[in-house]
C-alpha positions in Angstrom: -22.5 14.1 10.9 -21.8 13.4 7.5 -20.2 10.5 6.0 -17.3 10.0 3.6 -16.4 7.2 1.6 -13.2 5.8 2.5 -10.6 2.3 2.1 -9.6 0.9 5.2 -6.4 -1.3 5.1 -5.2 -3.1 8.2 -4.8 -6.8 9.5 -8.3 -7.6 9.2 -8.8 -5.9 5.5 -6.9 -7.9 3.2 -4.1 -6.7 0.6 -6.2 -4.5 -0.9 -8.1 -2.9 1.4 -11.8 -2.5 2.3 -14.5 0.0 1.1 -16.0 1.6 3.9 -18.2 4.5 4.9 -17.1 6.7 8.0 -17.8 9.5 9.8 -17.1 11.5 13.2 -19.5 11.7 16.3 -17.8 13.7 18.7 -14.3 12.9 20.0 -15.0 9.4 17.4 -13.9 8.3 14.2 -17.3 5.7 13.6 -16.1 3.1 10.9 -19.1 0.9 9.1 -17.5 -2.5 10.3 -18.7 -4.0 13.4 -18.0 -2.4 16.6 -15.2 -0.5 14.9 -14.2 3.3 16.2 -11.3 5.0 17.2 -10.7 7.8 19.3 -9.5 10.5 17.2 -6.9 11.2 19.6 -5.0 8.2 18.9 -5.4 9.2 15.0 -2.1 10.3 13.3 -2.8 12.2 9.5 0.0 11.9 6.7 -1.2 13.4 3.6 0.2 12.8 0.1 -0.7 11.3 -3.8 1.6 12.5 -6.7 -1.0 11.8 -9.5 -3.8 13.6 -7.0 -4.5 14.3 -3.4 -4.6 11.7 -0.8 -5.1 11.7 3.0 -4.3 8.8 5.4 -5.7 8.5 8.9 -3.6 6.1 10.9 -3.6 4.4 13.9 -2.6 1.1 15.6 -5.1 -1.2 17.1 -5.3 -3.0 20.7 -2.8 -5.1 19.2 -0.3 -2.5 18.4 -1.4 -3.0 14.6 -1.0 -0.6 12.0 -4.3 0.2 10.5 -5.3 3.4 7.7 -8.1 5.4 6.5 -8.0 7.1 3.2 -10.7 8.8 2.1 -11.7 8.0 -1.5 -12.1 11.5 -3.6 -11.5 15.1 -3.1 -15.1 15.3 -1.9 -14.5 12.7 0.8 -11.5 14.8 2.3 -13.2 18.1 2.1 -15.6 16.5 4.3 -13.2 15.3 6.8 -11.0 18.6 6.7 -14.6 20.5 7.6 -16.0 18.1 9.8 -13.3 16.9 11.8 -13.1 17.4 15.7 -10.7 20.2 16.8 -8.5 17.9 18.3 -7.7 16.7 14.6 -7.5 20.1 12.8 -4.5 21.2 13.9 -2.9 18.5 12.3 -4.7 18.2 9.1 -4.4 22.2 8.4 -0.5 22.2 8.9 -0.2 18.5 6.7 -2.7 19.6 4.2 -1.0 23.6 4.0 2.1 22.1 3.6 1.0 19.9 1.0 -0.6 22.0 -1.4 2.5 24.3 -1.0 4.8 21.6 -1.6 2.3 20.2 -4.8 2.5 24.1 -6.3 6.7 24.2 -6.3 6.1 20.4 -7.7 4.0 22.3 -10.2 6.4 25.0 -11.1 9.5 22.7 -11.2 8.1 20.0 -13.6 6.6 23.1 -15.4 10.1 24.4 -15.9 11.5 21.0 -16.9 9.2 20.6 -20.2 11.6 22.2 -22.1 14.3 20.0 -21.1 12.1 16.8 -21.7 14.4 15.5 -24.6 17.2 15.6 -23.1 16.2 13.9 -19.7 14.1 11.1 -22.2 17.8 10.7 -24.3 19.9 10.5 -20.5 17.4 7.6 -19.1 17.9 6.3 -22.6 21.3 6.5 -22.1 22.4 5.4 -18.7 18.7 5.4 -16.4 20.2 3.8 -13.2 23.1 6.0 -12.8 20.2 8.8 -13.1 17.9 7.7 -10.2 21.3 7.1 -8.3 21.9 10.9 -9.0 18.3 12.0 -8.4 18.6 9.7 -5.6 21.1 11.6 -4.1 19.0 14.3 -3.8 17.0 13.0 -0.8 17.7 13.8 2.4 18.6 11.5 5.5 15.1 12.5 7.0 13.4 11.7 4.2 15.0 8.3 3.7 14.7 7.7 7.1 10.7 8.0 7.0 10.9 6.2 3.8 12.3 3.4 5.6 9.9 3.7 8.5 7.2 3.4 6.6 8.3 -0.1 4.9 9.3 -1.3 8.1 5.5 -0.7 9.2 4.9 -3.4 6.3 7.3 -6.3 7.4 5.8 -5.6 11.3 2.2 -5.8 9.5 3.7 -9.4 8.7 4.2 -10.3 12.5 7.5 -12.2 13.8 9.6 -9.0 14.4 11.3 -8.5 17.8 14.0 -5.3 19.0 14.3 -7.4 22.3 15.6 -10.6 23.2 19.2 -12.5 23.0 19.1 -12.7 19.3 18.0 -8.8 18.8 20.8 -8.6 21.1 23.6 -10.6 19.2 22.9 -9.0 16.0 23.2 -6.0 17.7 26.6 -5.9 19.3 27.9 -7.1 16.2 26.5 -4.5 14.1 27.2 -1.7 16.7 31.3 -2.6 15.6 30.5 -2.3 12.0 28.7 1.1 12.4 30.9 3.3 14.4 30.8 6.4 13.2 28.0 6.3 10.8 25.8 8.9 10.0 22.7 6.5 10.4 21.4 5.3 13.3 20.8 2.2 13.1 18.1 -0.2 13.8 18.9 -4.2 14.4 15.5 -6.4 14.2 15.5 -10.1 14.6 12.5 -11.6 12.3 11.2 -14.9 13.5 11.4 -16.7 10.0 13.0 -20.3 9.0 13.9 -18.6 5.5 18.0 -17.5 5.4 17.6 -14.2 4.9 18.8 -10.6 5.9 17.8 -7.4 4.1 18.7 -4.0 4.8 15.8 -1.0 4.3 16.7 2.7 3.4 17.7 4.7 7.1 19.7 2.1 8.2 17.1 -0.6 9.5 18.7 -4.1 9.1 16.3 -7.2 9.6 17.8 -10.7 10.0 15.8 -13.9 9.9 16.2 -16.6 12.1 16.7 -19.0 9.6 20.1 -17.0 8.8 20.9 -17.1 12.4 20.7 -20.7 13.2 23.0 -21.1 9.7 26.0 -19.4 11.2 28.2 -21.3 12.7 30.0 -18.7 13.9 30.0 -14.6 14.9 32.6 -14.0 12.0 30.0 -15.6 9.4 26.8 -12.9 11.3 29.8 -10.4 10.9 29.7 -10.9 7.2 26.6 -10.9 6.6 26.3 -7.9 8.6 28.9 -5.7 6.9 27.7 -6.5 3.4 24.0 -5.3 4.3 25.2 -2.2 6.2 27.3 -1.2 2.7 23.6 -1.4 1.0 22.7 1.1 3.1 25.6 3.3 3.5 25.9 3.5 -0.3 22.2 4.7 -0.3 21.3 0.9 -2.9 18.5 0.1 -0.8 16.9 4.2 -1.3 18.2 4.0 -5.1 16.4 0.2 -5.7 13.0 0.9 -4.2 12.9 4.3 -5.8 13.7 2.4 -9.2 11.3 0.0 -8.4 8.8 2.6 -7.2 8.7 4.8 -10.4 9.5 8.1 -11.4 6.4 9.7 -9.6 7.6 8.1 -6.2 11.1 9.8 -6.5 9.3 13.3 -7.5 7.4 12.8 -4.0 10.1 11.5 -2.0 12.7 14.6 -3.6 10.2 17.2 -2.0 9.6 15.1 1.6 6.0 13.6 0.5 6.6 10.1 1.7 2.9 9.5 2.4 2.5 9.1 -1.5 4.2 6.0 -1.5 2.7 4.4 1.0 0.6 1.8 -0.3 3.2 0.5 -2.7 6.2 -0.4 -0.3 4.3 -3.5 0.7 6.3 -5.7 -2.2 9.6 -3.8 -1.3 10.9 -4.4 1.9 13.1 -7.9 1.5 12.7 -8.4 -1.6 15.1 -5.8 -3.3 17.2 -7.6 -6.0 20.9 -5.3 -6.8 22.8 -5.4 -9.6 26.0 -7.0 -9.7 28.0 -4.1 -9.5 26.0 -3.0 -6.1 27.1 -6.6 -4.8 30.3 -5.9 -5.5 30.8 -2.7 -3.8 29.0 -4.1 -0.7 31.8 -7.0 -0.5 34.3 -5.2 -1.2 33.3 -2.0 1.1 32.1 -4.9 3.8 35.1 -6.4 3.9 37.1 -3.1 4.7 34.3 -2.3 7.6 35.1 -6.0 9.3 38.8 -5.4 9.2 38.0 -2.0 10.3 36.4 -2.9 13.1 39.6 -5.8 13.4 37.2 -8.6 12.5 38.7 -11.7 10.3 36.9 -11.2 7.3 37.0 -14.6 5.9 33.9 -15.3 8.0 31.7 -13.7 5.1 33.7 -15.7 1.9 32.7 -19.2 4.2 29.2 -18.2 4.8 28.4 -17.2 1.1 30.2 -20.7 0.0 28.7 -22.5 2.5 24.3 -21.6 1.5 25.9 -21.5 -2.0 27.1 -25.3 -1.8 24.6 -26.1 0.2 21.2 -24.8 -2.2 22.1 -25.6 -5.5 18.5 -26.2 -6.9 16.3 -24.4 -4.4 18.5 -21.2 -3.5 17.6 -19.5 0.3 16.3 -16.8 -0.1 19.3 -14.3 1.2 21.5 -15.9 -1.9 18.6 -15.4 -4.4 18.0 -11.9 -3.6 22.3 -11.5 -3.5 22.8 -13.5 -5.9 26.4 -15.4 -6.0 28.6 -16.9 -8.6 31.9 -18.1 -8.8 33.6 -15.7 -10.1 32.1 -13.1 -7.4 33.1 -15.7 -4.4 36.9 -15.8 -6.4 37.0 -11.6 -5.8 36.0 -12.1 -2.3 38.7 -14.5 -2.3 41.4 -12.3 -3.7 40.3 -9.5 -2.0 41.1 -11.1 1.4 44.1 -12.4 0.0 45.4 -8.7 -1.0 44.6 -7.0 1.9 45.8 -8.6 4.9 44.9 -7.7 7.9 47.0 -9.0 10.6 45.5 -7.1 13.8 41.9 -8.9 12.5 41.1 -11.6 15.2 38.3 -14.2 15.6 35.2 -11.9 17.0 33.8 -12.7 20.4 29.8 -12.9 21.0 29.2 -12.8 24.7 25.3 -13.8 23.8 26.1 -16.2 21.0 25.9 -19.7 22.6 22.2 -18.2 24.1 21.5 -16.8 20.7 22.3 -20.6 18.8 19.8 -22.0 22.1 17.5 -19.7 21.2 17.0 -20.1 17.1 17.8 -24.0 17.6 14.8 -25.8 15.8 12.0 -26.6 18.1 12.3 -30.2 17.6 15.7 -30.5 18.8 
């Protein structure tokens, strides 16, 4: 069989990845690292590259641990698209078709733009972040979905990350009340981590550290947390941030459904997204309408931003540093709550809370 050239990323690889060589033998993807093959029926292909053509083998390990293959140049995945088993090829033909159908409208459209390139230089000039939120716009739940799916596979590449358990379970039932009605389905993940933290990834996937969870005294101060990181994702800021973040290139891929391209680079993004102030702003003031919605006192999330606010004044957690607060933002909150009473709002109820505190209580108390 012939080998390919290839970079291997996974848990044992390092940040970068690892050059390897690879090649099949028989129902076996043979890696050049000790002991390492995989059978290719456990191999999943995602195909992408805006600049040029990339393929990704993936799998998970004995572990459950995300691990890749991406064949290094276009000589490296003509030999895998001739020489792989024919349990593979179904999948690479369809990816790969689809692909170089998707890269030839890619083609035509930004073939058709040229003439318009002044014009889109003097509106990214002129106001660039209302531009990505528009182009933004353009991507479809499915796509933003996988988009978050795929930087979730990079915090669970971290370890700590749990969908079970009373504290998955807390979060979750509080959440559930903000959510009703959404049109995302939403996933609640509890990250064991003594930062105070929350962040919410594109799809609706909102991660909560445990640190944050043993510094709420209270459901009502979860609850505001909660509903300010579901308005980050129901106003599509986490999809508009990482595609500004990502670059122009990423939001070509992601328009036309070619996720895979952007792969590599959502390793930085996931929990580290900074908004602008006018994002925090709408998800206060659109969080606060979901809690009194849902008939939750809202004043729960004015206490818990004053209270890591007061608390952190020279080394900021991390949840405040990446929301950042001021007083003049904590005042709105203020008068917000003050202007739109809500007198059917009542303290909220956690069946699982006082297991949930037991549970997140530091080890050495």
């Amino acid at each position: 069989m012939t080998p390919f050239q290839a970079l291997l990323t996974g848990p044992d690889s390092g940040s970068a990845g690892m050059p390897v060589s690879a090649h099949f033998f028989g129902a076996q993807l043979a890696i050049d690292t000790p002991g390492s093959t995989v059978d290719v029926a456990q191999l999943v292909v995602s195909v992408g590259g805006v600049d040029g053509p990339e393929l990704f083998l993936n799998w998970l390990d004995a572990q459950g641990r995300q691990a890749s293959l991406k064949p290094l140049g276009a000589e490296d995945i003509a030999i895998v698209l001739k020489e792989a088993p024919a349990a593979l090829q179904t999948q690479l033909q369809r990816l790969w078709g689809e692909r170089q159908r998707n890269r030839r409208q890619v083609s035509g459209w930004l073939a058709g733009l040229t003439g318009a390139a002044v014009v889109a230089s003097a509106l990214l000039w002129w106001q660039g972040s209302h531009a990505i939120g528009a182009l933004a716009g353009w991507i479809p739940l499915s796509t933003e979905k996988q988009l978050g799916e795929l930087a979730l596979s990079q915090v669970r590449a971290q370890g700590g990350i749990s969908e079970h358990g009373v504290a998955q379970q807390t979060v979750q039932d509080i959440g559930r009340t903000l959510t009703a009605g959404s049109r995302y389905q939403y996933r609640w993940l509890v990250k064991q981590d003594d930062t105070v933290n929350a962040f919410a990834m594109p799809g609706g996937i909102i991660v909560v550290h445990t640190g944050l969870l043993r510094q709420a005294n209270d459901p009502e101060e979860l609850a505001g947390v909660l509903a300010h990181e579901v308005q980050h994702v129901e106003q599509r800021h986490s999809l508009r941030q990482m595609i500004s973040s990502l670059g122009w290139g990423a939001l070509v891929g992601v328009t036309i459904g070619d996720i895979s391209a952007v792969a590599a680079m959502l390793a930085h993004q996931a929990g580290t997204l900074y908004f602008s102030r006018d994002m925090e702003e709408e998800a206060d003031r659109l969080g606060l309408l979901a809690l009194q919605r849902a008939q939750i006192r809202p004043d729960g999330m004015l206490r818990f931003f004053q209270k890591l606010d007061d608390k952190d004044k020279g080394a900021t957690p991390g949840w405040i540093s990446s929301h950042p607060q001021t007083a003049a933002r904590a005042q709105q909150i203020r008068s917000l709550i003050a202007a739109t009473p809500c007198p059917a709002c009542v303290p909220l109820a956690s069946r699982h809370w006082p297991a949930m505190k037991a549970v997140v209580a530091p080890a050495d108390k």
